[in-house]
Every structure is written in C-alpha cells, then in structure tokens.
KEKE-3310 file (N, C-alpha, C; in steps of 0.2 Angstrom, whole numbers, plus 5000, padded with zeros to 4 digits):
npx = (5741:5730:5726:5720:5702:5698:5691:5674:5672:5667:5650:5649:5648:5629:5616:5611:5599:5597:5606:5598:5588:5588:5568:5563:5548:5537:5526:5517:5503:5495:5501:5499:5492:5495:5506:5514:5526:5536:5551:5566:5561:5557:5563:5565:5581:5593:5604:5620:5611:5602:5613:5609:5603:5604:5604:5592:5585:5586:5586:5578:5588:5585:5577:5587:5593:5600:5617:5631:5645:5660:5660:5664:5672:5660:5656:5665:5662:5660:5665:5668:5664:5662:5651:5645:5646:5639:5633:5623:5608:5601:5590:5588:5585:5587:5598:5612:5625:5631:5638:5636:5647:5642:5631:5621:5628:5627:5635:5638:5639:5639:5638:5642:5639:5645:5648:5640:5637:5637:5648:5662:5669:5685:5682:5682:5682:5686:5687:5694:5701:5702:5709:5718:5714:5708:5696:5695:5684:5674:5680:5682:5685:5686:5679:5663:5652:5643:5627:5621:5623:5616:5617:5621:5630:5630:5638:5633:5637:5641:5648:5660:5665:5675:5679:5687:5680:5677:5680:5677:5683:5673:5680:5678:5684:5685:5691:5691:5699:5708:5707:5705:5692:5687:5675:5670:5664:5659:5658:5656:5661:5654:5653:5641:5622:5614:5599:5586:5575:5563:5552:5539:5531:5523:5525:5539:5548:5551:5555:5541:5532:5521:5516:5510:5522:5530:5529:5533:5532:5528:5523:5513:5523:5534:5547:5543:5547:5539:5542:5535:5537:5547:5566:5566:5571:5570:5571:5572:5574:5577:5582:5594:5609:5627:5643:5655:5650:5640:5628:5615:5602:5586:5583:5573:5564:5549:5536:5541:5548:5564:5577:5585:5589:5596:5604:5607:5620:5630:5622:5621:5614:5601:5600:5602:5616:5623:5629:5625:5624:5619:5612:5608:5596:5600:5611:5622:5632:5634:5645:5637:5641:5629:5630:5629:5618:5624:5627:5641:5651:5658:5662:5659:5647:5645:5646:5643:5643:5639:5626:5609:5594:5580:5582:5591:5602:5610:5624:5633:5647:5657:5673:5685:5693:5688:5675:5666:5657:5646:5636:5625:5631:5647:5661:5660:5668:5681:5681:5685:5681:5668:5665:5667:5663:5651:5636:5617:5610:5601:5587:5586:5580:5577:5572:5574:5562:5548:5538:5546:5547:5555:5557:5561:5569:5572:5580:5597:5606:5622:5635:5651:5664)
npy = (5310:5322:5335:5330:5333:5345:5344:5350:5367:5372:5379:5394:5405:5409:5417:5420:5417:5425:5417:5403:5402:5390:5383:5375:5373:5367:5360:5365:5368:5364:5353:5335:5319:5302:5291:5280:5269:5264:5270:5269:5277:5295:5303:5310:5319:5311:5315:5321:5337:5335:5340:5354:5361:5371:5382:5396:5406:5408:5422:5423:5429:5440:5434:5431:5431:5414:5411:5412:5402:5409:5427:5440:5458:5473:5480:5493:5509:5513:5501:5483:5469:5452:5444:5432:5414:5399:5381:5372:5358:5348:5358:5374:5380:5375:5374:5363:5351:5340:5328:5317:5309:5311:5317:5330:5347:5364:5379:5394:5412:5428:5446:5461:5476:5492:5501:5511:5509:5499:5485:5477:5461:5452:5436:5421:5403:5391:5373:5365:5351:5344:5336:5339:5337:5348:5347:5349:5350:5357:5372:5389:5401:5419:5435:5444:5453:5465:5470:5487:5486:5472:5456:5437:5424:5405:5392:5378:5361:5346:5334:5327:5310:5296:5307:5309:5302:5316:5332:5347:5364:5378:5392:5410:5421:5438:5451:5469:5484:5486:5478:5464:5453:5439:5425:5408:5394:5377:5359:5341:5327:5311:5295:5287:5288:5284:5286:5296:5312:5318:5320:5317:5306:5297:5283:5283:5278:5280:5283:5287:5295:5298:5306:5314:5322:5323:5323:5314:5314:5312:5328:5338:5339:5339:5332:5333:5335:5341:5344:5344:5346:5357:5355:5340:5327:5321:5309:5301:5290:5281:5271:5265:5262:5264:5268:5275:5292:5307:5318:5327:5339:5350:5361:5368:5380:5381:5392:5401:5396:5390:5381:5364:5357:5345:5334:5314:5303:5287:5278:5266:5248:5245:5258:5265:5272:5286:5298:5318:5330:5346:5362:5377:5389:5402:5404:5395:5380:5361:5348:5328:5317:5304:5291:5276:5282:5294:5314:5318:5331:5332:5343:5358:5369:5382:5398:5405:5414:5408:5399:5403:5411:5404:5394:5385:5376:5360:5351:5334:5324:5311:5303:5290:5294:5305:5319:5329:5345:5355:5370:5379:5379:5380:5376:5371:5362:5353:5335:5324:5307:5302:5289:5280:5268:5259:5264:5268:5281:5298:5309:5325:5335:5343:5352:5368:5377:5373:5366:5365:5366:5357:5356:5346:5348:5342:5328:5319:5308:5299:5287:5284:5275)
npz = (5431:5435:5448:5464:5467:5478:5495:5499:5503:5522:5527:5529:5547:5551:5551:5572:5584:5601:5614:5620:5635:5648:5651:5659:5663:5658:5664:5673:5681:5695:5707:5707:5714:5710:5709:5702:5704:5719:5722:5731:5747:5751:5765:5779:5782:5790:5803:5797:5791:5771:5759:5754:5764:5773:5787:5788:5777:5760:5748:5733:5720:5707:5692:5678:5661:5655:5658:5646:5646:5646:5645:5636:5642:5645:5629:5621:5618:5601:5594:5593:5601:5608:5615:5619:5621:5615:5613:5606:5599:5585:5588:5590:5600:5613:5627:5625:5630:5628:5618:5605:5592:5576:5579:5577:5581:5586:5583:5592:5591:5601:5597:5600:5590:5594:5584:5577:5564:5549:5549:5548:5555:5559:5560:5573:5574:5584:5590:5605:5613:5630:5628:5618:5605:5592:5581:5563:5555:5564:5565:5559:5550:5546:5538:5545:5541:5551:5555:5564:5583:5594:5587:5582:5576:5571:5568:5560:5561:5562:5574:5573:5566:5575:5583:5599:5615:5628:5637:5630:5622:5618:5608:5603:5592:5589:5579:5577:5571:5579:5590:5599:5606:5615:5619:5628:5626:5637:5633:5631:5624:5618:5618:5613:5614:5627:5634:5628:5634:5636:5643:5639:5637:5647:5653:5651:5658:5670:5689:5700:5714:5728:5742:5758:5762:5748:5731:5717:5700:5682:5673:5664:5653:5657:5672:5688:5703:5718:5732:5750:5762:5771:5771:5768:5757:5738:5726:5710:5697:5681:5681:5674:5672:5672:5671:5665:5661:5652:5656:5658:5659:5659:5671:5681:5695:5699:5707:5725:5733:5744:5738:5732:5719:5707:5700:5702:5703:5703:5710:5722:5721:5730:5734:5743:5744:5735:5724:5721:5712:5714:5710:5719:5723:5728:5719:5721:5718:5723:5727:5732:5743:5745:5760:5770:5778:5778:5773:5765:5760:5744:5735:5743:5743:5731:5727:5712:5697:5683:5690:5690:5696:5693:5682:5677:5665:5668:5666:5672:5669:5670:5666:5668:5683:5687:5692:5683:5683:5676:5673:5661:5650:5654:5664:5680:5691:5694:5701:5710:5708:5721:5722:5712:5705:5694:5693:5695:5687:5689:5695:5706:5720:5733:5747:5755:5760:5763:5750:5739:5721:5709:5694:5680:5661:5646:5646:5646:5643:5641:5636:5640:5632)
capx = (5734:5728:5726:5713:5696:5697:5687:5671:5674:5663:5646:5653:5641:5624:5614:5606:5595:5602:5608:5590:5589:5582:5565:5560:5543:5530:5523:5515:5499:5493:5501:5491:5493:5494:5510:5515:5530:5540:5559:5568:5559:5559:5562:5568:5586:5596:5610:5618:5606:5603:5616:5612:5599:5609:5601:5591:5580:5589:5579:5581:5588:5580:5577:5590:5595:5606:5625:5633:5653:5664:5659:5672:5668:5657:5658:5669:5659:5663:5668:5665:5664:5660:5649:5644:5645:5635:5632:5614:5609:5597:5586:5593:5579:5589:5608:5617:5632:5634:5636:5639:5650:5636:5626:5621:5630:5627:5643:5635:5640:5633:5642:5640:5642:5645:5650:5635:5634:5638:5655:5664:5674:5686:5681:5688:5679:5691:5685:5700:5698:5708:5717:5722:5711:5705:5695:5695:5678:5671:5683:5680:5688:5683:5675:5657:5645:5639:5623:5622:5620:5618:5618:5623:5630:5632:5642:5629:5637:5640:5651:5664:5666:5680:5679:5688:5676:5682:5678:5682:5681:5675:5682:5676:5685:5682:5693:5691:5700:5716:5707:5700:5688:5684:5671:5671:5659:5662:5652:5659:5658:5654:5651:5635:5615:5610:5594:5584:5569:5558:5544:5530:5528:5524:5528:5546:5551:5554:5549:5537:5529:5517:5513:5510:5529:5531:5526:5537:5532:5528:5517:5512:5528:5541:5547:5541:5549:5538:5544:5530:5539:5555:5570:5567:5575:5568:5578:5571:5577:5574:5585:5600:5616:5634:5652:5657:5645:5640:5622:5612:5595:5586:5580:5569:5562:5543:5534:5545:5552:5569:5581:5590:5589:5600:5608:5609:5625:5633:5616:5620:5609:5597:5598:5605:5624:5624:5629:5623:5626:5615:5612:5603:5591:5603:5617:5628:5633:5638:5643:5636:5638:5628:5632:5627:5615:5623:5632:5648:5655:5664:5664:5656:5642:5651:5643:5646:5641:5635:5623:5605:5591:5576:5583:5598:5605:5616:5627:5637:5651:5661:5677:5690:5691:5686:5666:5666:5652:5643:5631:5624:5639:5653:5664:5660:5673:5682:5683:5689:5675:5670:5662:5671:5659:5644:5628:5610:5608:5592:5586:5586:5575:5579:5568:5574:5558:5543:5534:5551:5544:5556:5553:5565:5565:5579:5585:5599:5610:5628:5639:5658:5668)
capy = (5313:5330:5336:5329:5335:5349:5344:5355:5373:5371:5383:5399:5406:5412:5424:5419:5422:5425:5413:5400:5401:5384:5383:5368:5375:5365:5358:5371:5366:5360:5345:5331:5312:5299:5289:5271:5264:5268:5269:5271:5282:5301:5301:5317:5318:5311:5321:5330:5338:5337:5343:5361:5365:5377:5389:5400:5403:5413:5424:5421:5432:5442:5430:5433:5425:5409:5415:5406:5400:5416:5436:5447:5464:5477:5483:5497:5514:5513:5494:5477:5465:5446:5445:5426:5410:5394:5375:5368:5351:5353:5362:5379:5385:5371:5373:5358:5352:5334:5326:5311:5308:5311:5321:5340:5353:5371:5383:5401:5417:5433:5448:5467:5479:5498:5506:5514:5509:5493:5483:5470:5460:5444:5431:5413:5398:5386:5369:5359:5347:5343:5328:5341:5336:5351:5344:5355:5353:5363:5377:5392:5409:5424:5440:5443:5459:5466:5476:5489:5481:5466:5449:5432:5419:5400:5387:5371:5357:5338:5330:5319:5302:5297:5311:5306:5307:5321:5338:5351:5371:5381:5399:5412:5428:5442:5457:5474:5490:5485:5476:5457:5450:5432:5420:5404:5388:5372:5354:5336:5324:5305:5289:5284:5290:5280:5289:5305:5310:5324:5317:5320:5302:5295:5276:5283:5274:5285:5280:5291:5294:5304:5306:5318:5326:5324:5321:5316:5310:5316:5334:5342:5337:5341:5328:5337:5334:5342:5343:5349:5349:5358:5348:5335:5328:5316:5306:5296:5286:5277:5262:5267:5261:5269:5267:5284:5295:5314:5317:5332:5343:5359:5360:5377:5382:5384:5394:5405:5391:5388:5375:5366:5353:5342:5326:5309:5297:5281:5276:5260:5245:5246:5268:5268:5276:5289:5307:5321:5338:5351:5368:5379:5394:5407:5404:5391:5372:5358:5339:5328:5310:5299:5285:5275:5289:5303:5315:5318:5335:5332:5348:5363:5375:5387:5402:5404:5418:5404:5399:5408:5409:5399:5389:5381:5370:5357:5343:5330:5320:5306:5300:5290:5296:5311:5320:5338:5349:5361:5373:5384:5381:5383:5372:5376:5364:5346:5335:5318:5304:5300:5283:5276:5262:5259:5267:5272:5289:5301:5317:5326:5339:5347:5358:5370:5378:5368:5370:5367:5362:5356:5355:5346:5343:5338:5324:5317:5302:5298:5282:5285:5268)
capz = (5433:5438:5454:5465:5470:5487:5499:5500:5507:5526:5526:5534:5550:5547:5559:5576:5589:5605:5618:5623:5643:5650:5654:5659:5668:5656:5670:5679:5683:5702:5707:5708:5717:5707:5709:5701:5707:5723:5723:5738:5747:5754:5770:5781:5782:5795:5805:5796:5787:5768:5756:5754:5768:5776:5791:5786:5770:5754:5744:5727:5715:5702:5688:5674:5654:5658:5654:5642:5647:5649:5641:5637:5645:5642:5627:5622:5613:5596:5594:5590:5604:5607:5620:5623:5615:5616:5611:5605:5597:5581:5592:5593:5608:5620:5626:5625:5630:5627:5612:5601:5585:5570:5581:5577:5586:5582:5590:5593:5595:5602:5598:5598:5585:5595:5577:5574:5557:5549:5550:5545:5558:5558:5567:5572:5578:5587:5595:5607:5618:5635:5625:5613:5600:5587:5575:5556:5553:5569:5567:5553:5551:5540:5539:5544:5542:5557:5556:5572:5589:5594:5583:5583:5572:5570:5565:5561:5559:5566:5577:5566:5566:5578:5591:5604:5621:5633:5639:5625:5624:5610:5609:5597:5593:5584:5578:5574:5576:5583:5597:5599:5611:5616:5623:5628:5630:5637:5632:5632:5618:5622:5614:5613:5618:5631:5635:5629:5639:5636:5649:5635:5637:5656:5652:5647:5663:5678:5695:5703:5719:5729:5749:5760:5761:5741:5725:5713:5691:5675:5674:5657:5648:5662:5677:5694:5710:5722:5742:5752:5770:5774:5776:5765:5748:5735:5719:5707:5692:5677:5684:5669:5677:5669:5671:5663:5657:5653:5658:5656:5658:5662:5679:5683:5702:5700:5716:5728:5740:5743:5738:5727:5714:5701:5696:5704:5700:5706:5714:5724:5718:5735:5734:5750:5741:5729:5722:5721:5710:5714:5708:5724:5719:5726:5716:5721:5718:5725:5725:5739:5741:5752:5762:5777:5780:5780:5769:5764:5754:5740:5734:5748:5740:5730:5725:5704:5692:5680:5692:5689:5702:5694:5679:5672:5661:5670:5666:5676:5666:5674:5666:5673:5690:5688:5689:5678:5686:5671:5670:5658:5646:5660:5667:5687:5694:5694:5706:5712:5709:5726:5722:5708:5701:5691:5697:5692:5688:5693:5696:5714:5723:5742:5752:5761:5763:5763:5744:5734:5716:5704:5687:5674:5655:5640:5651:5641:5647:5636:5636:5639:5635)
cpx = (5734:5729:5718:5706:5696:5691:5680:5671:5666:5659:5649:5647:5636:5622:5610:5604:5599:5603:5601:5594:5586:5575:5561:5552:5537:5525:5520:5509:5499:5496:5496:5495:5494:5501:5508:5520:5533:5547:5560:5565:5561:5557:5565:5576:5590:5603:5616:5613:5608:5609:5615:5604:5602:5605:5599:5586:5585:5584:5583:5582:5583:5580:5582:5591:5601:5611:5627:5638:5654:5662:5665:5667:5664:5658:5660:5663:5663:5666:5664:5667:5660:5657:5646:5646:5641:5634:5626:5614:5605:5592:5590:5589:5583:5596:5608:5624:5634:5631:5639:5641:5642:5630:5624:5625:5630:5631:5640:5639:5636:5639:5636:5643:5639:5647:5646:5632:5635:5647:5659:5671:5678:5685:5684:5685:5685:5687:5691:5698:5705:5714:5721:5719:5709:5703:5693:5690:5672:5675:5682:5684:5687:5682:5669:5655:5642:5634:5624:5622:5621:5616:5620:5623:5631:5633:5635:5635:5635:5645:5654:5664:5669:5683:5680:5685:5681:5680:5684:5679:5677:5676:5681:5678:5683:5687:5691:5695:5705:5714:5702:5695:5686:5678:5672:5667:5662:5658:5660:5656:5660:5653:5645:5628:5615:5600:5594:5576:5567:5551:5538:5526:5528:5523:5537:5550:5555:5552:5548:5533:5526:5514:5512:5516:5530:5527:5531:5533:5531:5520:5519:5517:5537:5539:5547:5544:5547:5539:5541:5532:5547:5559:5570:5569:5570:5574:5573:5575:5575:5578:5589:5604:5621:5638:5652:5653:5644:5631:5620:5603:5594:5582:5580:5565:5554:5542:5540:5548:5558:5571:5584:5588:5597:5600:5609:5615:5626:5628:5619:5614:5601:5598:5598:5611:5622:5626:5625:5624:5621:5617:5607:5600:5594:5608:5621:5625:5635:5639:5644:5635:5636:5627:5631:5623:5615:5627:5637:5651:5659:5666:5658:5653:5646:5646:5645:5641:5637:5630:5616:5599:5586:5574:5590:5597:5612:5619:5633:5641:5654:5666:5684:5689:5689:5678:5668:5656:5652:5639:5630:5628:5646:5655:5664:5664:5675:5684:5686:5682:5675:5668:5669:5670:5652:5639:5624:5612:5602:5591:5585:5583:5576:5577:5572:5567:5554:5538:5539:5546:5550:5556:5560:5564:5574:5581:5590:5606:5616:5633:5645:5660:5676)
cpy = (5319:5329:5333:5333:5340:5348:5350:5359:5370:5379:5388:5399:5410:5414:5417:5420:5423:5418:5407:5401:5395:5387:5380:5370:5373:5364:5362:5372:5365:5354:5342:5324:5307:5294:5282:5267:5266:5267:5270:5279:5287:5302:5307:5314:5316:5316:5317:5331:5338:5341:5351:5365:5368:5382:5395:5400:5410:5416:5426:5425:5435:5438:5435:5430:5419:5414:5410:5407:5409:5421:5438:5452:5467:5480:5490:5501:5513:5507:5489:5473:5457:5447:5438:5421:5404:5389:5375:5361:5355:5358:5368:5383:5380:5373:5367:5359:5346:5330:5319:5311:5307:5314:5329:5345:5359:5377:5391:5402:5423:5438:5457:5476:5486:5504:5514:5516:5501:5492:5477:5467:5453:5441:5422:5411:5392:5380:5364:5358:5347:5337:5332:5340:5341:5349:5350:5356:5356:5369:5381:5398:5412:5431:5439:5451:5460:5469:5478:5485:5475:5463:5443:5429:5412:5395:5380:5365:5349:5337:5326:5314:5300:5303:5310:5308:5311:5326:5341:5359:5374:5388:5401:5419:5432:5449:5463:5479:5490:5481:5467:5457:5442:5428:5413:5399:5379:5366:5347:5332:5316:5303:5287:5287:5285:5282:5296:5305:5318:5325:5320:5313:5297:5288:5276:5278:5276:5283:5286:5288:5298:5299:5313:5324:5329:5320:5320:5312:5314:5324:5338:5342:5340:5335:5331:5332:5339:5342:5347:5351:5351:5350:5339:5335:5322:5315:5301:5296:5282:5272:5263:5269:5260:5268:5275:5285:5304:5311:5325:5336:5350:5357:5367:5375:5383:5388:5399:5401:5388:5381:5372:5358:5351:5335:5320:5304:5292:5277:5268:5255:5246:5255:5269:5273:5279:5296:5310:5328:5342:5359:5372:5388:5401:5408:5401:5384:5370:5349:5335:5320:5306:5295:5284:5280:5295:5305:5318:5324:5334:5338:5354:5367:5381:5392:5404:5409:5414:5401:5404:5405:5404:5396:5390:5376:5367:5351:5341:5326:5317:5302:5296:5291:5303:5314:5327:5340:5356:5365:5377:5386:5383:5379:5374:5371:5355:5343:5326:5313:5302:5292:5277:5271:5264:5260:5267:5279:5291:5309:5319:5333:5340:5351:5362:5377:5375:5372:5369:5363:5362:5353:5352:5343:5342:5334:5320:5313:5299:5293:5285:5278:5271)
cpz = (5436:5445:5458:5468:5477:5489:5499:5505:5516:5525:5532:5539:5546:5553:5563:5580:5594:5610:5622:5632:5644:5653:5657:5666:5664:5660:5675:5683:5692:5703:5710:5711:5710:5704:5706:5706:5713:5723:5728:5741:5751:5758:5774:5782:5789:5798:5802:5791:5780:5763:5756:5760:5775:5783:5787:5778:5767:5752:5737:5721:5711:5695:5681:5668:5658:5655:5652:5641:5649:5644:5642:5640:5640:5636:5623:5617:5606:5592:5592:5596:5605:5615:5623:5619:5620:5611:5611:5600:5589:5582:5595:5600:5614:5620:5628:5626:5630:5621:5610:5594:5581:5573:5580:5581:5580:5588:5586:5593:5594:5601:5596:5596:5587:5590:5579:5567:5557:5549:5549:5551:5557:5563:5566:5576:5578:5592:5598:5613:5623:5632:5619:5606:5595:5581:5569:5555:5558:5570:5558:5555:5544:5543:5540:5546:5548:5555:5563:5576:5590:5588:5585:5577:5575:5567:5565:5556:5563:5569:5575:5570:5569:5583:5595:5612:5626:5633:5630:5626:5618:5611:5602:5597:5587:5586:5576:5577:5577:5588:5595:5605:5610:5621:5622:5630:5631:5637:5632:5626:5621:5617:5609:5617:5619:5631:5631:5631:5636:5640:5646:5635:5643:5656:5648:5652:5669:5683:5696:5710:5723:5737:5751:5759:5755:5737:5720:5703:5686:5676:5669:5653:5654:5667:5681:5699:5716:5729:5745:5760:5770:5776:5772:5759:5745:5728:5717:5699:5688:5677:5678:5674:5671:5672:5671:5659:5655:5654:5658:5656:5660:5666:5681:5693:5700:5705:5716:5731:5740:5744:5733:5724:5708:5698:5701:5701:5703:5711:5716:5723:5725:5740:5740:5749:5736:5729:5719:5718:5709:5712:5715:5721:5721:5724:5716:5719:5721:5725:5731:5737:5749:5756:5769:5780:5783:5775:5769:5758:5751:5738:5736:5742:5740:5726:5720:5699:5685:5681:5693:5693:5699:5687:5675:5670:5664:5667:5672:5673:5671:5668:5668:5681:5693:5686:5687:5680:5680:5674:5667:5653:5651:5666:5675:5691:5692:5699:5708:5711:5717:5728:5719:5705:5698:5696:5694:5692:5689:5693:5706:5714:5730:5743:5757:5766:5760:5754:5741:5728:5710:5696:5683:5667:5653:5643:5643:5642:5641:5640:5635:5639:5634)
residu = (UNK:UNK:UNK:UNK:UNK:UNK:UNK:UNK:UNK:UNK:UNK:UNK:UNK:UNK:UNK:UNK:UNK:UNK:UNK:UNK:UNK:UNK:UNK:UNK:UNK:UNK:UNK:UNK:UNK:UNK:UNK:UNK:UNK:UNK:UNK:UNK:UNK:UNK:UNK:UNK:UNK:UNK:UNK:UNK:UNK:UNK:UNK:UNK:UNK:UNK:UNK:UNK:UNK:UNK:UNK:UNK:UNK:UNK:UNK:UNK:UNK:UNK:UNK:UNK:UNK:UNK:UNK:UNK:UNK:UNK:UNK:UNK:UNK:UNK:UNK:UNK:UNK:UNK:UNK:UNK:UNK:UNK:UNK:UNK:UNK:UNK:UNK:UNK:UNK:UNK:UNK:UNK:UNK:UNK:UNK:UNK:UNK:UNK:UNK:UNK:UNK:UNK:UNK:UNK:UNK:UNK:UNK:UNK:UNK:UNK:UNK:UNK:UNK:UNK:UNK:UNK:UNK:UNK:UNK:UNK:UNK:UNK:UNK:UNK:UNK:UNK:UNK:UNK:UNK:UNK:UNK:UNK:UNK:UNK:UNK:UNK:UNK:UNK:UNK:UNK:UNK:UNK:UNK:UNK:UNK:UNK:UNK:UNK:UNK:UNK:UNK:UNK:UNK:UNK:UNK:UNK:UNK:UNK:UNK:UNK:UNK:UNK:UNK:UNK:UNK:UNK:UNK:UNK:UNK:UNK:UNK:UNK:UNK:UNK:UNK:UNK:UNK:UNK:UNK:UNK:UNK:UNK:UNK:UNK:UNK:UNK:UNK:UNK:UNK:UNK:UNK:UNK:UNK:UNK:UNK:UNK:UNK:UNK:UNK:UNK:UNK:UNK:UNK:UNK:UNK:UNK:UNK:UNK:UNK:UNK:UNK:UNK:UNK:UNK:UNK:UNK:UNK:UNK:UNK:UNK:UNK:UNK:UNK:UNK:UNK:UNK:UNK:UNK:UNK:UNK:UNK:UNK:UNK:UNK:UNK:UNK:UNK:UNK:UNK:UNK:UNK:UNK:UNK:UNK:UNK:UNK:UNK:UNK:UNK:UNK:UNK:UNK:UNK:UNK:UNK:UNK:UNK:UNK:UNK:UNK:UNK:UNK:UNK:UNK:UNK:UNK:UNK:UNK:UNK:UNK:UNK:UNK:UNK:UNK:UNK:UNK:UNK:UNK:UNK:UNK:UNK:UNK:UNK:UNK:UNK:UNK:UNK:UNK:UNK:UNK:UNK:UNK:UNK:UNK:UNK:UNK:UNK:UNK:UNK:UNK:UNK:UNK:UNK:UNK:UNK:UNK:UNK:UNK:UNK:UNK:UNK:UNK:UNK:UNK:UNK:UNK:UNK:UNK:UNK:UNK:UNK:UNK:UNK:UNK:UNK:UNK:UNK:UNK:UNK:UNK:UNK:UNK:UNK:UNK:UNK:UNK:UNK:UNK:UNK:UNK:UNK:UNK:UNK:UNK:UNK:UNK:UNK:UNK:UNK:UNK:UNK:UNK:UNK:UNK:UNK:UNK:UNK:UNK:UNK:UNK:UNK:UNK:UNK:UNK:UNK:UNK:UNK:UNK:UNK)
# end
C-alpha cells in the first residue's frame, strides 16, 4: 500500500488587533438598592484591619493598556521586535487565561516592524506546560510579512483533547537581522466549565445585597460591589464549591476611591473562613486568608508591573497544594494553599476610602480533577 494520508498542514497566523485591556465598567450607572438575598454579611473589619487597607490613601495611577505576560524591550531603530503576546477564547475583545480541552484559544502576538518598509521575519509559536507538556497543535513556525509599525498576528485554534490540566507558557519569537526577541504569556488549562457568568442575566445566581455601608448585585451587565464607608470589605458568591480549580474575571475600579478588589476561594460553609486574592488600584497584589476573624497574609502586597490602576484581568488557579496568582496574562506569584479544602468561591471588594466601586464581568469558574 502507498503511503498514508499527512495530516492537514495547521492554518498559519493571521493579522490582529492589539492586545483587549479589560473593561469590565458596563455597569456605570447610579447605584441603586434593591437586594434579594443576604450572604454573610459586610461588616467593618475587626483588628487587624482588612487585607489591603493600609495607612494612608494611594493615588491612583494614570490609567494605562493592561500588559500582556513579559515585552521584550524597546524596540531597536531599524528592526523587528516582539513586543507582547496574549491569550483570548473565541472572543478576541476578552483576555483569557483559562481554558478547557475543545475550547477556543487564540495565542497573539504584537510585534513591531521599525524597518521603514516592509519585512519579512521568522517567527515561532511554542506552547509548554510545567509538566513538560508541548502540544503540536498550538505551536507554528514560519515566515510572516510585516507591513511598517506596529501589527499583530494569531494563532486560532482549540485546546486538544487530553491536555493535561496545569499552568502552561506560551512564548512567541521572532527573528530578523541577526537578532531575536521574545514575549511571553501565561494561562492554565483545566478540566471542565463549571460556571461562565457574564451577569447579563440577574437570576444567574449571585447573592446580593444592599445597606447603608454597601451595595452589592447585578448593574447593567457587570456585578458591582459598592462599599460606601471606609474600611470596610464585602464578598459574595454564587454558592459553587471546588476542590481544584482555575477561576477567572475582569474586575475595573469605577470613581476615584481607593482600594482593592478580587477573588474569593475556599469559603467555609458558614463564610466565617475564606481567601482572598486581590488586586489594589495602586499596583500591587496580594493573598489574604481569613479566619476566626482576623487575617492572616499569605502572600504581603507586592507591588507588580502587570498590575494596572483601574482594570485588570485576573485569575486564581488551585492545584494540589499549590494557589497560582495571574493577572493580565502574567504569572505574579505561587504560593502554598493556606486552606487546603473544598470551598465556595466569590468576588471581593475593600474600601480603603469610602465610595470604592467595583465592577466585575467575564466570570469564569473551571474544574481541575
């Protein structure tokens, strides 16, 4: 018999726009009352204070594009450089970083072509994971036509069938000249969707609630978390309780008012115990678990270049005994679970000046078994 059939060549990249910044600020409106149920409620902090309400009130950055995982430098006069890369799902306007076997993933890059004409340079998409994993059908290498300036190409494919779950990188380089450049982003591949939440529908199943202090529930296609007094935090949850998981949204800063907002995990069943990974509005993160009513740093507010003042894209993954802290495509730090069991997961919002408003959309919840 002849030889068999070659596999079909995969579609090289094709152009794209640049890098989506989150903006999860649908919701912009007045807040208004109008609570349904109450979860454990938000109550001022006992000593010590709050996770990241620090002395002092920050002032917040000048709003900038998210950054997506590691840049090469500036580019050199006369050159071709790789200047970002980026994850998205079928939706190239969202970053993503968490995905499932047979789900969309599209692997960007942004590159810039200082010739002053046009150019041809080789490039190489590689995706390996910490288990060592490289799968063949997210990785390409070729030439690709620059026009001047900036551009972007990418990769659209799927997440194959047997992808084992686990943090993975993806690195895109590009030659020209005698010189290379790279960038790099970092996303987690899971199991299984648990959840996806776009809060366009306000029987998705969130608790909410609203007093004098705070507000929390659904507002014009974004979930708000409101905190009207200094000093105080709020958390709520769609009662989705995980072993290991990745987890996921965009969570933007409405107003001027300091403070900080993110991700709830390992919620005790009566929302006395739980963590915390927040993102704070002038640039740092940190992971804060609370117990017997007070808390306890796992990992101290660390001021991070992938952190932007009034919207990111964050993720929280837990496998094993280990939590993996993202943002923005960019692994920002690993650390020891301090729990170690099944919890609720949630959203979280802390004032540190009275008026914080946050906003979050794309919620996006993933099974690890």
């Amino acid at each position: 018999p002849g030889p068999s059939a070659a596999p079909p060549t995969p579609p090289p990249p094709t152009w794209t726009a640049p890098a989506p910044s989150p903006t999860a600020t649908r919701g912009t409106a007045p807040a208004t009352a109008g609570a349904t149920t109450t979860p454990p409620s938000a109550v001022p902090p006992t000593t010590p204070a709050p996770p990241s309400s620090t002395p002092g009130s920050p002032t917040p950055a000048t709003p900038t594009p998210a950054p997506s995982s590691t840049t090469s430098p500036t580019p050199l006069a006369g050159g071709v450089e790789v200047t970002d890369a980026w994850t998205t799902g079928a939706d190239p306007t969202r970053l993503r970083q968490a995905f499932a076997p047979g789900e969309a993933i599209q692997l960007s890059v942004g590159v810039d072509n200082a010739t002053g004409g046009p150019a041809a340079a080789a490039f190489e998409f590689v995706v390996v994971g910490d288990n060592g994993f490289a799968p063949d059908t997210l990785a390409w290498r070729g030439t690709l036509q620059l026009a001047p300036g900036a551009s972007g190409f990418k990769l659209e494919r799927a997440v194959p069938a047997g992808m084992p779950a686990g943090p993975y990188r993806l690195l895109v380089s590009a030659g020209f000249g005698g010189r290379s450049s790279t960038a790099t982003a970092d996303f987690f591949v899971a199991d299984a969707v648990r959840r996806v939440d776009d809060f366009d529908d306000p029987a998705s199943g969130w608790t909410s609630h609203a007093d004098a202090d705070v507000r929390s529930g659904y507002l014009n296609g974004a979930f708000q978390i409101l905190v009207r007094t200094a000093n105080f935090w709020r958390l709520d949850t769609p009662n989705d309780s995980v072993a290991d998981f990745a987890m996921e949204a965009d969570v933007a800063f409405a107003g001027s008012a300091a403070g900080a907002a993110g991700l709830v995990s390992g919620m005790s069943a009566d929302g006395q115990a739980f963590t915390v990974f927040v993102v704070v509005r002038d640039g740092r993160f940190g992971l804060f678990r609370r117990a017997g009513g007070a808390w306890q740093a796992v990992h101290a507010l660390t001021p991070s270049g992938a952190v932007v003042a009034d919207a990111n894209h964050v993720m929280l993954a837990r496998m094993g005994s280990e939590l993996r802290l993202y943002a923005n495509g960019r692994l920002l730090a690993v650390v020891a679970e301090p729990a170690g069991a099944r919890g609720r997961v949630g959203l979280f919002g802390e004032a540190i000046d009275a008026g914080l408003d946050a906003r979050f959309d794309a919620f996006r919840l993933y099974d690890v078994r």
